[in-house]
C-alpha positions, 0 to 999 in steps of 0.5 A: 499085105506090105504090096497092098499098103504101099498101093495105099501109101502110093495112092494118098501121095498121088491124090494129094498132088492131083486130087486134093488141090481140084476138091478143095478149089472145088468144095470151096466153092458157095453151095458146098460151103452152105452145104457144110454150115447147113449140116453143122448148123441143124447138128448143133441145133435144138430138136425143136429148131430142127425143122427150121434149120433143115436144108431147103432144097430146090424143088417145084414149090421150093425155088431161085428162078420163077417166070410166070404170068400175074393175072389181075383178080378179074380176067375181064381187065385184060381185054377192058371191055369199055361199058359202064356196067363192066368199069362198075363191076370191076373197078367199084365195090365187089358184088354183095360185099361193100365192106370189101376192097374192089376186086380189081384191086385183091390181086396178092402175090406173097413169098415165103422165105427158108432158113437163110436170110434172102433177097429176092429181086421181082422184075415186072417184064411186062404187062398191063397197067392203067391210070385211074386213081384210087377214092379211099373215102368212097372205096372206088376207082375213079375212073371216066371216059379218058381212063386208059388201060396201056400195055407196059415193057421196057420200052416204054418204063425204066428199071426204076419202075419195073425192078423190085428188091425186098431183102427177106429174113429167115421163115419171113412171109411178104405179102404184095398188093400188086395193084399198089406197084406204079409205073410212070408211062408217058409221064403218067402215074399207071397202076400195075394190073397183071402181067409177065414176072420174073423173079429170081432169090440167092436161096430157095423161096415160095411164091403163092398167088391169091385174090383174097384179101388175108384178114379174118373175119371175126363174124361167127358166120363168115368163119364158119364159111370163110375166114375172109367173107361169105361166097370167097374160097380157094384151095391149093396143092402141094408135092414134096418134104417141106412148105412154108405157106398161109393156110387160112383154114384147111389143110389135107396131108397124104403120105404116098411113098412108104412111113413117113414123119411129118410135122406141122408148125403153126409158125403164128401162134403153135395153136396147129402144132402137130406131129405125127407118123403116117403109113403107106396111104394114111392121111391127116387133116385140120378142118373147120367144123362148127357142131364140134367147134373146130376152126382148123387154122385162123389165116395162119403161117405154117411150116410143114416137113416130113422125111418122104414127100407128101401131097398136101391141099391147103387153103379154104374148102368151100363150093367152088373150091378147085385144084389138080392135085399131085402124086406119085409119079403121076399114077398114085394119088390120095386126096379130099374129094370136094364132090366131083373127081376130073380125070384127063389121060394124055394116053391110053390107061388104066386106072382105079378110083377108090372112094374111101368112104363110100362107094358111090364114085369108085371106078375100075376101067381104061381111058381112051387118049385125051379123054376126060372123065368126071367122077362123082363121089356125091358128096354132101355140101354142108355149108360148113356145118361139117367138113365137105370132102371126102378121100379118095384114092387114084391108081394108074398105068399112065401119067394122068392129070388129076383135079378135085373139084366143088360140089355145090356149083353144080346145085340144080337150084342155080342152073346158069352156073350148073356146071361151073368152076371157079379155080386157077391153076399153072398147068403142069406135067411131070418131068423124070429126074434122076439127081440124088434128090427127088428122084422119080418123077415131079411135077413142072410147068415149061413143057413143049407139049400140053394137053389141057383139060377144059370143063367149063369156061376159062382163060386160057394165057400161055407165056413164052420164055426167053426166046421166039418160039413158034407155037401151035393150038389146037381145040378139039371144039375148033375144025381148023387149028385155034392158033398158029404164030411166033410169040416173042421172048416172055410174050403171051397169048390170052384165050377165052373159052366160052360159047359162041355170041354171035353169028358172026363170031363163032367159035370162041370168044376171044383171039378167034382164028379156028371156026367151028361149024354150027358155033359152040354151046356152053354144054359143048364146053361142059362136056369136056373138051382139051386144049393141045399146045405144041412148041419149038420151045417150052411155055407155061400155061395158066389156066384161069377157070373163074370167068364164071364167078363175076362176083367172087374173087376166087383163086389160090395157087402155088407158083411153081419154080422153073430153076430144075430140082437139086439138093442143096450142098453140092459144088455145081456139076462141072466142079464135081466133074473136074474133081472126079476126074483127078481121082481117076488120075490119081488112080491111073498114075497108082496103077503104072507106077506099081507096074500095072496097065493103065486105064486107057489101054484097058479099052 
């Protein structure tokens, strides 16, 4: 006993000289100091602040670096087809809705802060803008034959135009109408329409990008269709422990990974407060319903936790309402079925579809590699008399991509838009992570390989990352390969997947270099075809299904970060590397000096 406790004495005396100054240099370092005020700030808390004082950490949905594409609420901007018909269309009053903004004008992007106070830094990289003014008494853009659409970057615009600092408080949400940002080009007031951002914050944030204009409408007929106006929906999804976000109406919550505790905060008024346990694939939810006189959320900010991640779709259920959806590593997901189920396999698999009210979708059976497989669940759309959805429930043996989509679009009523979706969506794959936490594997938007889904016309825009990169794409519609060049640092390629129009250009619409014998139907499209991406270097893709909805700005997505998940609180991996290292030499030094062999001659 007395050998053991001078070991002990001996070691405590060694760690003091090597170990303690190299912890304490490195635990005194930001984050392991957020880490220590983080703890003792929710320990010291009220149970009910609890949920605002728990750490963030960083996640996909929860980041400090995001680099992504800002489409324009109406794709057609980008390529600006210069016909008084299209500037009508575009530039004047959204179709049907006079009372509305113009929809080239209802492009948001809105942040949502955490537990510390932030700033958060937007640089516009580059991108289009044009130099129409706004007529507020005629609700139009003035445009005319000289109204010109210009590309935009640092060589032709300064810092003081394309840098954005907004100094955000605690559970503060910022929302931006971006068209409202003005660059001055060639000394010229442009408007911005769309184009590369980087942002980045000091802590983590949420970023959503939506073409709805956030008011609620009063009219108990748009309410029961839509909080904003009648024909506008919009769904998005979420994966993980916490979210900050806008829900205007609906939310689904799912728990996949054992019993897990969830709270729900309706941060605008407590009317949505919940709390409540779910077990191993159980499910909550908040909808509207009019016969039972349920409104769900009314444009509400909303905090969601839970002890174990949980998959959530938010947002306005509607007919046109689209989303891929995320589980468990992939293979395991519970969601709303809003008619239709879209299965694409990256390879071979097998998989379960379980619809949990009925058996009218269920399926048991193998996958070929890059088949897409749509499943319907028939699901009544009612108009939002009743809730249109219903679960269902995805088991697999492979990684696959997941998407739920709409029933009314495809109503045998309208057969020109038979067939078509109207979402956008950041494609993501999954990358497997092994840091304390998340573990498993989460979803993430770089990758240097795609395998994109394609069911009814898109767009189609891959952005670059900070390097030259080589890029290759391939569709299976196209005999020759789609697209093969360099794309420069933070460049984008934007493609239009759509029928052939024309003799002689068939194949697809846009940026055509692959050529399809006999040109390409829309059913071809309808059928199901994949868009492969490779790289030296990874890119993002968004895919922007609308081109359909002329007259319906439709669209909400959470912006995924690209900073790789970690928990907050821990000092940066080389600290901790050095402060290990001197407990092994505290250790060796123990050894030998008690007259043991040290570690290196152990090997």
């Amino acid at each position: 006993m007395a050998r053991a406790l001078d070991a002990i004495s001996l070691f405590l005396i060694v760690a003091s000289l090597f170990f303690l100054p190299v912890s304490a240099v490195a635990f005194s370092q930001e984050p392991a100091l957020d880490g220590i005020r983080d703890f003792k700030d929710y320990n010291d808390a009220r149970e009910e602040d609890k949920p605002f004082r728990s750490s963030t950490d960083i996640s996909t949905f929860t980041n400090t670096k995001y680099v992504f594409f800002m489409p324009p609420a109406t794709m057609g901007a980008w390529g600006y087809a210069r016909d008084k018909s299209w500037t009508h269309g575009h530039f004047s009053y959204s179709y049907g809705y006079g009372q509305s903004e113009p929809r080239i004008n209802q492009s948001y992007l809105q942040l949502f802060s955490y537990e510390k106070d932030t700033t958060v830094r937007i640089e516009l990289v580059n991108g289009k803008a044009f130099d129409a003014t706004f007529n507020h008494q005629a609700r139009a853009w003035n445009f005319n034959q000289s109204t010109k659409v210009v590309d935009f970057s640092s060589k032709n615009t300064g810092p003081e135009d394309t840098v954005k600092t907004i100094e955000m408080m605690a559970y503060e949400s910022v929302r931006i109408q971006t068209i409202g940002w003005t660059l001055k080009i060639d000394n010229r007031i442009h408007h911005y329409l769309g184009g590369v951002l980087r942002i980045t914050s000091d802590y983590p944030i949420t970023l959503m990008h939506h073409t709805m204009n956030g008011k609620c409408s009063n009219n108990d007929e748009a309410r029961e269709h839509g909080v904003t106006w009648l024909g506008q929906d919009g769904v998005y999804s979420f994966y993980g422990k916490k979210l900050f976000t806008w829900i205007p109406a609906d939310v689904w919550i799912s728990a996949l990974e054992g019993e897990t505790r969830v709270q729900v905060i309706d941060v605008t008024d407590h009317s949505g407060d919940a709390t409540f346990t779910l077990g191993t694939f159980e499910t909550w939810c908040s909808n509207r319903d009019s016969i039972f006189g349920q409104w769900g959320f009314d444009n509400s900010l909303v905090l969601i936790t839970a002890d174990k991640p949980v998959s959530v779709v938010a947002g306005i259920e509607d007919d046109n309402a689209c989303t891929q959806v995320f589980g468990k590593d992939q293979t395991d997901f519970l969601f709303p079925c809003f008619g239709k189920v879209m299965v694409q396999a990256p390879e071979k698999t097998h998989i379960k579809l379980e619809d949990r009210e009925g058996n009218e979708g269920s399926f048991e059976g193998d996958l070929d590699a890059g088949e897409i497989r749509m499943f319907d669940l028939r699901v009544v759309y009612t108009c939002m008399e009743t809730p249109s959805y219903q679960w269902a429930r995805i088991r697999s043996t492979a990684p696959i991509y997941v998407y739920t989509i709409a029933d009314s679009c495809w109503d045998d009523r309208y057969p020109q838009y038979k067939g078509n979706i109207a979402t956008e969506e950041i494609v993501q794959i999954y990358n497997k992570v092994s840091v304390p936490y998340p573990s498993g594997s989460v979803p993430y938007p770089l990758s240097t390989s795609f395998q994109i889904p394609i069911k009814s016309r898109a767009y189609v825009v891959l952005t670059n990352m900070g390097e030259d990169n080589n890029v290759r794409v391939d569709f299976s519609l196209v005999n020759s390969v789609y697209f093969q060049g360099e794309v420069e640092p933070y460049g984008t390629r934007v493609w239009d997947i759509s029928e052939s129009t024309s003799d002689e250009r068939q194949g697809l619409d846009i940026n055509l270099d692959g050529r399809a014998e006999g040109g390409i139907t829309v059913n071809d499209i309808r059928n199901g075809t994949v868009l492969k991406v490779t790289a030296d270097k990874p890119v993002m893709v968004l895919l922007k299904y609308n081109r359909d909805e002329m007259y319906e700005t439709e669209a909400m997505d959470l912006i995924p970060g690209i900073a790789p998940p970690s928990p907050r609180g821990l000092p940066t991996p080389q600290a901790t590397i050095v402060a290990m290292a001197s407990i092994l030499m505290a250790a060796d030094v123990t050894l030998v000096v008690g007259g043991r062999r040290a570690f290196v001659d152990l090997f």
